[in-house]
ZADO-1210 file (C-alpha; in nm, 4 decimals, padded with zeros to 6 digits):
<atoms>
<atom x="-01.2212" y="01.3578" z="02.3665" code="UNK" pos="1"/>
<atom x="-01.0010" y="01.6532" z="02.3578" code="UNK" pos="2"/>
<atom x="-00.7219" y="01.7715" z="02.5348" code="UNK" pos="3"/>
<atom x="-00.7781" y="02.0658" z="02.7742" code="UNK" pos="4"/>
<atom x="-00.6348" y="02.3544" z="02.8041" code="UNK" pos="5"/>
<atom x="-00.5787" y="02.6785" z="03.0241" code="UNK" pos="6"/>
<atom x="-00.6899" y="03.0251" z="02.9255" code="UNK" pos="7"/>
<atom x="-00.4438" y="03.1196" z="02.7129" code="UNK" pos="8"/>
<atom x="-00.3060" y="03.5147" z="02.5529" code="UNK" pos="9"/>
<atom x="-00.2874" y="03.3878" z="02.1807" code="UNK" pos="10"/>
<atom x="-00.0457" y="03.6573" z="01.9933" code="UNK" pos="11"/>
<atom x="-00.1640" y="03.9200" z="01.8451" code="UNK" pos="12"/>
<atom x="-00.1344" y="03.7951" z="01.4813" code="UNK" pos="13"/>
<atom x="-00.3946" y="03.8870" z="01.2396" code="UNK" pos="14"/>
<atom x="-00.4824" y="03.5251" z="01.0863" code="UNK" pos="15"/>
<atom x="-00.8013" y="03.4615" z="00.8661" code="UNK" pos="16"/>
<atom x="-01.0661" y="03.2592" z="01.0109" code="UNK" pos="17"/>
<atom x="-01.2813" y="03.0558" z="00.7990" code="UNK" pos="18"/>
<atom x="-01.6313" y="03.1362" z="00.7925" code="UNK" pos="19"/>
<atom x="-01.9000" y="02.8789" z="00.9058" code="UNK" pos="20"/>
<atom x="-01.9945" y="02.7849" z="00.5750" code="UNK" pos="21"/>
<atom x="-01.5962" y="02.6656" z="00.5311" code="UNK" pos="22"/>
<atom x="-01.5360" y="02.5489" z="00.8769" code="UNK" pos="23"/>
<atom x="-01.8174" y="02.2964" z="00.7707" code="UNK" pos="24"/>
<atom x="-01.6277" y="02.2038" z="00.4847" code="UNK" pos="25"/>
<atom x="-01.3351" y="02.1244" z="00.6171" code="UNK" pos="26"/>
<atom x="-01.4782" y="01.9300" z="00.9349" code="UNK" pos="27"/>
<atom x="-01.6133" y="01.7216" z="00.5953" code="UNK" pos="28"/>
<atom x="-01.2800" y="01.6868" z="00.4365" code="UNK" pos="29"/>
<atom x="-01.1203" y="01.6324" z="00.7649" code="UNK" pos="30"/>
<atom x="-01.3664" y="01.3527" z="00.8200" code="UNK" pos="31"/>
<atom x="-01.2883" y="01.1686" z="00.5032" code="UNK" pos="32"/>
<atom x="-00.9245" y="01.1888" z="00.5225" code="UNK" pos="33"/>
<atom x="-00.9280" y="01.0607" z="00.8553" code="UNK" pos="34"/>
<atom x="-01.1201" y="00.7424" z="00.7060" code="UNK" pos="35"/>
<atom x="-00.8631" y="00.6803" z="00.4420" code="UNK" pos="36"/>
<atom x="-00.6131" y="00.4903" z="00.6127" code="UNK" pos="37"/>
<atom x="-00.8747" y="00.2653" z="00.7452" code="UNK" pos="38"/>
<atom x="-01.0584" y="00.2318" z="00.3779" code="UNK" pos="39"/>
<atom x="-00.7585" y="00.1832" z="00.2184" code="UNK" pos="40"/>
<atom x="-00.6095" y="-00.1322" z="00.4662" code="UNK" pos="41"/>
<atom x="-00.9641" y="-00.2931" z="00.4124" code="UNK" pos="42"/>
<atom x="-00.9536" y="-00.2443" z="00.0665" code="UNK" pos="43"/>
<atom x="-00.6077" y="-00.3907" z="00.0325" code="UNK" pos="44"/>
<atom x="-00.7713" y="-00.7113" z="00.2611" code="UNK" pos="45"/>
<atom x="-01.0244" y="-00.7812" z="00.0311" code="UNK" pos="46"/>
<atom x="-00.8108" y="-00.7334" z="-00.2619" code="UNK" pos="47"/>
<atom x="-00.6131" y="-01.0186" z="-00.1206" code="UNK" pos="48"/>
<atom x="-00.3236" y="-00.7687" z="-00.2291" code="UNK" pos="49"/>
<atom x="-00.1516" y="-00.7316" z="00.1178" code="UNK" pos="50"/>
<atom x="-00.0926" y="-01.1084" z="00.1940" code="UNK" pos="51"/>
<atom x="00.1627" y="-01.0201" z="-00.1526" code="UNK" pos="52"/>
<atom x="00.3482" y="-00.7528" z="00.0162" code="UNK" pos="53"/>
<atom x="00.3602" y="-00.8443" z="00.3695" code="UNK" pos="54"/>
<atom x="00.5097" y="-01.1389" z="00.5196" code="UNK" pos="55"/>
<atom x="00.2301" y="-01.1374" z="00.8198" code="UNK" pos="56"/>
<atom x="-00.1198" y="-00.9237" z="00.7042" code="UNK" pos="57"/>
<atom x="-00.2517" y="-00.9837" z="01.0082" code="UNK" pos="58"/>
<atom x="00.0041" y="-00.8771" z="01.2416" code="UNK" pos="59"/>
<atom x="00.0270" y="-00.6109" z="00.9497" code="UNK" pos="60"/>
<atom x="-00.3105" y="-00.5063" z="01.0123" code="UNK" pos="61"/>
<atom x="-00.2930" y="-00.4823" z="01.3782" code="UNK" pos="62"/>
<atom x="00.0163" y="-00.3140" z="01.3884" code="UNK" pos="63"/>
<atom x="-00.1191" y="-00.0127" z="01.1536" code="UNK" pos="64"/>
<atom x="-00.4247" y="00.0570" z="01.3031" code="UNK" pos="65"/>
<atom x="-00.2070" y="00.0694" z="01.6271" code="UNK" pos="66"/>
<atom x="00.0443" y="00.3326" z="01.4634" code="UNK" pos="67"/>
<atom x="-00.2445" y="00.5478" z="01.3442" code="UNK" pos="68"/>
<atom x="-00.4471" y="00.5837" z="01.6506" code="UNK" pos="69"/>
<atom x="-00.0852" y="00.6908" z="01.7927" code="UNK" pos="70"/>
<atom x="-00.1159" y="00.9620" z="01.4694" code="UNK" pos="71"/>
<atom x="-00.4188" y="01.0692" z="01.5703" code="UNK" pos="72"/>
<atom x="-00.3711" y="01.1350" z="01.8910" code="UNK" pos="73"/>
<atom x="-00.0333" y="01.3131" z="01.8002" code="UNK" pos="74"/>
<atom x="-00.2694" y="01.5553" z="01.6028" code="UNK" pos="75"/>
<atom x="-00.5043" y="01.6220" z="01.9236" code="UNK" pos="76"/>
<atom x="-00.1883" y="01.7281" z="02.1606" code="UNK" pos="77"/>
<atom x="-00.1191" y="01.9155" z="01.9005" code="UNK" pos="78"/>
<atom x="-00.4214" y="02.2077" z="01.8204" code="UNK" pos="79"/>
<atom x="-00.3701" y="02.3547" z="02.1139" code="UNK" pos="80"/>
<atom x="00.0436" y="02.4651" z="02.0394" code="UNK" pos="81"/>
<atom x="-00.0781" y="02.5627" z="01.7026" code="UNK" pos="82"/>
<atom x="-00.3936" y="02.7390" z="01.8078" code="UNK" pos="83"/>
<atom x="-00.1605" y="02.9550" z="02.0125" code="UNK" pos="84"/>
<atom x="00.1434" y="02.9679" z="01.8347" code="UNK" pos="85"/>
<atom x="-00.0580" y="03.0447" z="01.4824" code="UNK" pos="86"/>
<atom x="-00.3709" y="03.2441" z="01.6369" code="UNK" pos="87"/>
<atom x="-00.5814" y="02.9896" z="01.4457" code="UNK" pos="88"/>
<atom x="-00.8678" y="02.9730" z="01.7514" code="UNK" pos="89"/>
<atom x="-01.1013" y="02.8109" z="01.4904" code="UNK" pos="90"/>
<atom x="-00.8648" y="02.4713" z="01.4933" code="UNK" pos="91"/>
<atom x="-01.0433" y="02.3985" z="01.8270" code="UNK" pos="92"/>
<atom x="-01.3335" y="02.2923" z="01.6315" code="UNK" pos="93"/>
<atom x="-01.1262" y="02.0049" z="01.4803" code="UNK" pos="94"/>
<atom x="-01.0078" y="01.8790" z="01.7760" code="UNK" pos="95"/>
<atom x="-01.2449" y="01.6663" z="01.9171" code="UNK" pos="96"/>
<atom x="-01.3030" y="01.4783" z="01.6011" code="UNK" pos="97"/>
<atom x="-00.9435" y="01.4391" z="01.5624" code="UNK" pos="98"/>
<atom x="-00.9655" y="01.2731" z="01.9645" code="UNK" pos="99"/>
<atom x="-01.2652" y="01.0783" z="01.8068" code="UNK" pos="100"/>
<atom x="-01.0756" y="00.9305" z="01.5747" code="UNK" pos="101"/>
<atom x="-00.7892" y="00.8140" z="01.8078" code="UNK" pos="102"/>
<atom x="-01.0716" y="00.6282" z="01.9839" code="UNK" pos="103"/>
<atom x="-01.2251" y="00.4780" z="01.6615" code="UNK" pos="104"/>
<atom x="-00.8443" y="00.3544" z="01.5587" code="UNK" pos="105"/>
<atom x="-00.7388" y="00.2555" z="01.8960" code="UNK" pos="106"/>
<atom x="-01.0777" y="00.0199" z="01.9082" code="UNK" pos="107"/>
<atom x="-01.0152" y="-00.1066" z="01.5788" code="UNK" pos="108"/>
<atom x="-00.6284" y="-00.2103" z="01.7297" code="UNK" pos="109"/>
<atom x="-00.7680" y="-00.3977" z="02.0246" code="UNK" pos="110"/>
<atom x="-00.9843" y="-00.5397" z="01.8167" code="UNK" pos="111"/>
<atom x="-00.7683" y="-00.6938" z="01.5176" code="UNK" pos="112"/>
<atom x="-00.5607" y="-00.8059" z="01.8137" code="UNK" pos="113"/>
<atom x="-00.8216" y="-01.0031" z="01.9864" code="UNK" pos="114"/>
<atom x="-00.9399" y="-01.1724" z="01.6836" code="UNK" pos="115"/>
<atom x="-00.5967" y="-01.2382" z="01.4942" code="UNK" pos="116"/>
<atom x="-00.3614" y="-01.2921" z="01.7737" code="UNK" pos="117"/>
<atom x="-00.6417" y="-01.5042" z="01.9640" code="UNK" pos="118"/>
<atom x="-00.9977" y="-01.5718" z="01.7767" code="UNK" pos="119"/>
<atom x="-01.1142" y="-01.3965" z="02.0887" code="UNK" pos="120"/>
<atom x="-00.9924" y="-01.6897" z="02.3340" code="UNK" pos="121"/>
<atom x="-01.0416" y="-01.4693" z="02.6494" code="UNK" pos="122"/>
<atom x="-00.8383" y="-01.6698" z="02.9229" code="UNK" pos="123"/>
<atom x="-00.5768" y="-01.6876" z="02.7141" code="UNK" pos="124"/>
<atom x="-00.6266" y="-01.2776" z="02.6391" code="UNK" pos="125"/>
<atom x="-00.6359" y="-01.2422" z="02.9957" code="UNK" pos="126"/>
<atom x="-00.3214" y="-01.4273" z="02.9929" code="UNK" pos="127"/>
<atom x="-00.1583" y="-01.2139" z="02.7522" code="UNK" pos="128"/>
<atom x="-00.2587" y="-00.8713" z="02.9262" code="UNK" pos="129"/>
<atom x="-00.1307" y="-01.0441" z="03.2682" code="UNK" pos="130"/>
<atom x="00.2353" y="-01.1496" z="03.1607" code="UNK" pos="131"/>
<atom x="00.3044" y="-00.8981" z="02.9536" code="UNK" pos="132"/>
<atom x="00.3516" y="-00.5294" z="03.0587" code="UNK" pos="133"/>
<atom x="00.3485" y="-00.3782" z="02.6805" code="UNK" pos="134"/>
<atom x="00.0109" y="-00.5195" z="02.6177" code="UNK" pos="135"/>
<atom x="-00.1020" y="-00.4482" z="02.9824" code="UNK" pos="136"/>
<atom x="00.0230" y="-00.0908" z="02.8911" code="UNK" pos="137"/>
<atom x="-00.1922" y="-00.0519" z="02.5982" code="UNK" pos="138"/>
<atom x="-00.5246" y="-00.2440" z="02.7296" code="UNK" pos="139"/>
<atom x="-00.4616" y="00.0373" z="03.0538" code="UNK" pos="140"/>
<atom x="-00.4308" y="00.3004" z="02.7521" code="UNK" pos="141"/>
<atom x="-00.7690" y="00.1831" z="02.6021" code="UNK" pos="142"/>
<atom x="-00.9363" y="00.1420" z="02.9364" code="UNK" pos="143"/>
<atom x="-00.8793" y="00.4997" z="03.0040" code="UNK" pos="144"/>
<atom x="-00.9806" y="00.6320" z="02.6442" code="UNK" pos="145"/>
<atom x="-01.3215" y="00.5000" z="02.7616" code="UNK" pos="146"/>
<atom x="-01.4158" y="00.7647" z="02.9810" code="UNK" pos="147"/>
<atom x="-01.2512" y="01.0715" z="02.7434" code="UNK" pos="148"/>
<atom x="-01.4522" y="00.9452" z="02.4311" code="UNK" pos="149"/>
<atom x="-01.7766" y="00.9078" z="02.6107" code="UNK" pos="150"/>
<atom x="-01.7544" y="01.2621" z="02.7731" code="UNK" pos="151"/>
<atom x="-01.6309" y="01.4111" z="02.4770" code="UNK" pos="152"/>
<atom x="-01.9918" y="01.6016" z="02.3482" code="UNK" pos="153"/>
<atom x="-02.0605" y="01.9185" z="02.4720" code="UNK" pos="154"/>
<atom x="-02.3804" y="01.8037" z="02.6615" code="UNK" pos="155"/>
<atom x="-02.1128" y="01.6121" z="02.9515" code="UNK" pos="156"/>
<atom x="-01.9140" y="01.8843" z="02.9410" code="UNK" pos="157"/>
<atom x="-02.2054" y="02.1040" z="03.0543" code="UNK" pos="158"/>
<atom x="-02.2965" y="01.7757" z="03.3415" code="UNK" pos="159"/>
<atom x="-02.0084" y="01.7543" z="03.4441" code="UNK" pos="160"/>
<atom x="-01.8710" y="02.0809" z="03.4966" code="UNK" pos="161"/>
<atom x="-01.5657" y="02.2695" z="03.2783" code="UNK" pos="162"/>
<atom x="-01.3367" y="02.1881" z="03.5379" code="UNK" pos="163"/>
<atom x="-01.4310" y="01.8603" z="03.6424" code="UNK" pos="164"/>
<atom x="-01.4579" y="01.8077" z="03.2568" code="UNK" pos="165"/>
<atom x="-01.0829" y="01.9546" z="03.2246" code="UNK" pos="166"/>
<atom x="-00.9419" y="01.7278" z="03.5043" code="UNK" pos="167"/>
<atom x="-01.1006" y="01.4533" z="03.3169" code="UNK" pos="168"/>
<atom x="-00.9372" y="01.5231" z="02.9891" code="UNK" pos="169"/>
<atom x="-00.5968" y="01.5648" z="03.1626" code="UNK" pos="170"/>
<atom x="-00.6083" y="01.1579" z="03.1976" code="UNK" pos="171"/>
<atom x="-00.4680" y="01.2218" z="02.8080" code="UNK" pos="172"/>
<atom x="-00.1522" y="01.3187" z="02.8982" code="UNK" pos="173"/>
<atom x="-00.1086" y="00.9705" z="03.0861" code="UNK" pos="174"/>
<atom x="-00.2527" y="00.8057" z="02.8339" code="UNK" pos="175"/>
<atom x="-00.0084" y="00.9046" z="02.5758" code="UNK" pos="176"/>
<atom x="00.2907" y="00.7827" z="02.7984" code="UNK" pos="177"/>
<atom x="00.1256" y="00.4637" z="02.7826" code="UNK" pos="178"/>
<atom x="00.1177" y="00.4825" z="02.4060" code="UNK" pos="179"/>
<atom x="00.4500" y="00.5844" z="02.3651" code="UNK" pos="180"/>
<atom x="00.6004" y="00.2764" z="02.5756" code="UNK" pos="181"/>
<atom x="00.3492" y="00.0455" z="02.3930" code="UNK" pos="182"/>
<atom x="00.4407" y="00.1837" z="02.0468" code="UNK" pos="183"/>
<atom x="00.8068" y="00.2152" z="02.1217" code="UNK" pos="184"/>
<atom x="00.8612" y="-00.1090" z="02.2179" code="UNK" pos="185"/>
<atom x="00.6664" y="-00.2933" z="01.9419" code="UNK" pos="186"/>
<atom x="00.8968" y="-00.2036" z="01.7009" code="UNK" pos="187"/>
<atom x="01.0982" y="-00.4184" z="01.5396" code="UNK" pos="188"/>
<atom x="01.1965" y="-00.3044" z="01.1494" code="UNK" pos="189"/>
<atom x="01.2238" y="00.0439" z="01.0914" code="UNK" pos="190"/>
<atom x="01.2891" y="00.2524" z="01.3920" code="UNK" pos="191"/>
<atom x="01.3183" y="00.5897" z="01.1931" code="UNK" pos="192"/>
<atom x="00.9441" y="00.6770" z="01.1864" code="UNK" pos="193"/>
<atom x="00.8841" y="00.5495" z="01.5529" code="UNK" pos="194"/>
<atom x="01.1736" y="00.7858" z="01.6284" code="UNK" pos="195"/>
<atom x="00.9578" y="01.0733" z="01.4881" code="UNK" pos="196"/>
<atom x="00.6480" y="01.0195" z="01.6206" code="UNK" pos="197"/>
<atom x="00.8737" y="00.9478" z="01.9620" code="UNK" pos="198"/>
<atom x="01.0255" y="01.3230" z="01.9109" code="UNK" pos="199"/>
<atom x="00.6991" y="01.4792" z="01.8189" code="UNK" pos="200"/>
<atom x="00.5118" y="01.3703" z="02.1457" code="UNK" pos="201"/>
<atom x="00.7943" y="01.4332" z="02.3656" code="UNK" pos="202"/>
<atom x="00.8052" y="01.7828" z="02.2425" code="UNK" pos="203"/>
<atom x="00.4499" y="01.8589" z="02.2729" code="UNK" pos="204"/>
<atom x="00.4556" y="01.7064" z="02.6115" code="UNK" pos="205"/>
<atom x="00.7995" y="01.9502" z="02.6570" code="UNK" pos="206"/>
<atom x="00.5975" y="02.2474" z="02.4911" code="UNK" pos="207"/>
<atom x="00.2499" y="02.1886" z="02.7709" code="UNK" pos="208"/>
<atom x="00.5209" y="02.1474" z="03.0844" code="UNK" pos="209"/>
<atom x="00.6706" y="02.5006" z="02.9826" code="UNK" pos="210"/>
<atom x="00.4250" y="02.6688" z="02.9532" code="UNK" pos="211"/>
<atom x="00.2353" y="02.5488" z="03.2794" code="UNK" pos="212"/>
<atom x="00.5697" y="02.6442" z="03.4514" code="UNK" pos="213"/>
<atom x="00.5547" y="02.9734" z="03.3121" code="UNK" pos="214"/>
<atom x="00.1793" y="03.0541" z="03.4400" code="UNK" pos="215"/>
<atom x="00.2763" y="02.8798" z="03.7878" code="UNK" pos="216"/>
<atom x="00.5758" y="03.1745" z="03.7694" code="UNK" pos="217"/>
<atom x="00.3848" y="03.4474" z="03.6756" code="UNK" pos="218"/>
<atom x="00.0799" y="03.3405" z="03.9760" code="UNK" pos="219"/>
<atom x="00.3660" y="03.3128" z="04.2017" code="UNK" pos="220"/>
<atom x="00.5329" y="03.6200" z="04.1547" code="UNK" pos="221"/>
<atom x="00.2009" y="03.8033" z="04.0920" code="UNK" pos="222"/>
<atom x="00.2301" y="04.0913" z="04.4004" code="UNK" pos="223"/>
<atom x="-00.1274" y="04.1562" z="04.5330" code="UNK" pos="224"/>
<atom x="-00.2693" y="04.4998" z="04.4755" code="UNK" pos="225"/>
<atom x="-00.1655" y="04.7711" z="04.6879" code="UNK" pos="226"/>
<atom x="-00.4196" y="04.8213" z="04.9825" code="UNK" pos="227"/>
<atom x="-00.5849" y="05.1454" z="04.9453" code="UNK" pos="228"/>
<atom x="-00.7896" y="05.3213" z="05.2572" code="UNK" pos="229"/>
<atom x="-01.1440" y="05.4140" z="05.2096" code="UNK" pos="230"/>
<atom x="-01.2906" y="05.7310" z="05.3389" code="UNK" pos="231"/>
<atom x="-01.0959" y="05.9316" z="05.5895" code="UNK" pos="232"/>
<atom x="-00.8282" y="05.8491" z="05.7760" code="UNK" pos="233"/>
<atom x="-00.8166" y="05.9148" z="06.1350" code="UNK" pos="234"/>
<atom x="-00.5198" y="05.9051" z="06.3569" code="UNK" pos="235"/>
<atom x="-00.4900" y="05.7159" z="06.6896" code="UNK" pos="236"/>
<atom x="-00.2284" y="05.9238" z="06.9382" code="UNK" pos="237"/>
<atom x="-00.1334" y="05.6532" z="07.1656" code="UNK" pos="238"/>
<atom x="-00.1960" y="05.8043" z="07.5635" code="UNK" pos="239"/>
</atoms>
């Protein structure tokens, strides 16, 4: 699950790329951080040590597993502005374990919701998802991650086609509004980090509608090549 991009000029900056041997590394370190947050609120479960220092450790737990799939998919949107801002091609490797991830948190949400909001009652679920446009918002979210995850290895992307694959992928974009409403509106304590994740998306969503503006420019005021006569020319004297 990545987000697509165009073909993109990335400037001419001369940038070290990490061998193979280190790209493999850091997809490895990259991996483990990513399970930290994750590892660390189950740890602090069966520790018993978060029912101390929250008032609610389940909606707690729901509610940070939320905000980090919303992290992670802040990181996806944004490889491709630093791949061509920075000249760092090699970041594209990262990306789709980075989209991974915003699956793997975003199931783990849904999840901790169904179980601690409602032992899995499903008509009252369906109730919940019915009456209540937030949580019909993020189910929608979810629903649509489905697809991106699932077509996310390079064998679909060969099936399906790089631009069917791309138009896929797009579906993103959308989802992150969704997230943004659903995350926004959640909050309740302190607004000041919601405020910067807020910022961050809206500028990388500013940053992707600029630049397609600017390529729709230059293909509209691209003049077609001159049209240039082959062989000889020969008059016609009108009688």
């Amino acid at each position: 699950m990545t987000a697509p991009t165009r073909t993109e000029t990335a400037p001419a900056t001369h940038t070290h790329q990490p061998t193979p041997h280190w790209l493999g590394w850091l997809k490895w370190l990259l991996f483990i951080a990513c399970l930290l947050p994750v590892a660390d609120l189950a740890l602090r479960l069966l520790q018993g040590t978060l029912a101390q220092t929250t008032a609610d450790p389940a909606e707690f737990t729901t509610r940070t597993l939320g905000a980090w799939a919303f992290r992670f998919l802040l990181l996806t949107l944004a490889i491709s502005p630093l791949r061509r801002l920075l000249g760092w091609h090699w970041l594209l490797r990262l990306r789709r374990m980075l989209g991974l991830f915003v699956f793997f948190y975003a199931l783990l949400h849904l999840a901790s919701y169904l179980w601690y909001e409602h032992r899995l009652a499903w008509p009252e679920i369906a109730n919940d998802i019915v009456r209540h446009p937030l949580i019909t918002l993020g189910v929608a979210a979810f629903i649509l991650l489905l697809p991106l995850a699932a077509t996310s290895n390079k064998h679909m992307v060969r099936r399906l086609g790089g631009q069917r694959w791309q138009e896929l992928h797009r579906s993103l974009y959308l989802i992150a509004l969704f997230v943004l409403v659903h995350y926004w509106a959640q909050t309740e304590d302190d607004v000041r980090h919601t405020v910067l994740h807020v910022v961050i998306l809206l500028s990388l969503l500013a940053i992707r509608a600029w630049w397609r503006a600017q390529e729709r420019r230059r293909q509209l005021t691209a003049l077609p090549p001159p049209y240039k006569p082959r062989g000889k020319v020969i008059p016609i004297n009108p009688r």
